[in-house]
Steps between C-alpha positions, in 0.01 A plus 500: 500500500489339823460735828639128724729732746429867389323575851751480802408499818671751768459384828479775793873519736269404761298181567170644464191366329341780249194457703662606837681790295166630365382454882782718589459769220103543579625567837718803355200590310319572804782614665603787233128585416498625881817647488413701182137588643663604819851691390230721187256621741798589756644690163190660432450639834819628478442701214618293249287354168432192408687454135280208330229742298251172590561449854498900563122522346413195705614675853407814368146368462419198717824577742613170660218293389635556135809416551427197624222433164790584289759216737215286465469532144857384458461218718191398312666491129827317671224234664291463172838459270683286732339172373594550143872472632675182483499369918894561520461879363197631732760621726552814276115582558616657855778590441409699215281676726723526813807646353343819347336561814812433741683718247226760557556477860879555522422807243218612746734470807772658281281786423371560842873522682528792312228728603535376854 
């Protein structure tokens, strides 16, 4: 059995090197961390609760400062497994990261239009 041709290559619509991508997608890492830091604590001074079981014992206990352990923490495993990814694939290090968190900010922001 011969794997010649059994991996094909997808190219991105746009002319972008997977280096500048993964540039672009730590940049939305930093970007949503903040936006999820920001848009929780908003929600919890509005009387909401945070949902994540985890993150709600980390403010609950160590208030920002744990929050930012815990967004640390993630950032951390995504740094230390990024090498064991093949070059062209370490873009879905960030993003893996970034997309739960800009999900939890448009659920945050959600969440807060409707007790304001």
């Amino acid at each position: 059995m011969s794997s010649d041709g059994a991996y094909r290559h997808h190219s991105l619509p746009i002319d972008v090197t997977p280096v500048q991508l993964e540039r672009a997608l730590w940049v939305l890492v930093a970007i949503s961390l903040v936006g999820d830091v920001v848009t929780t604590f908003i929600g919890l001074h509005l009387g909401l609760a945070e949902s994540n079981p985890i993150a709600r014992g980390a403010i609950e206990g160590y208030g920002l400062a744990g929050m930012l352990v815990l967004k640390a923490f993630a950032i951390g495993v995504g740094l230390v497994c990024r090498p064991l990814l093949p070059r062209a694939y370490r873009p879905i290090v960030p993003a893996g990261l970034a997309l739960p968190w800009l999900l939890a900010v448009f659920i945050n922001m959600y969440m807060i239009s409707l007790v304001i």
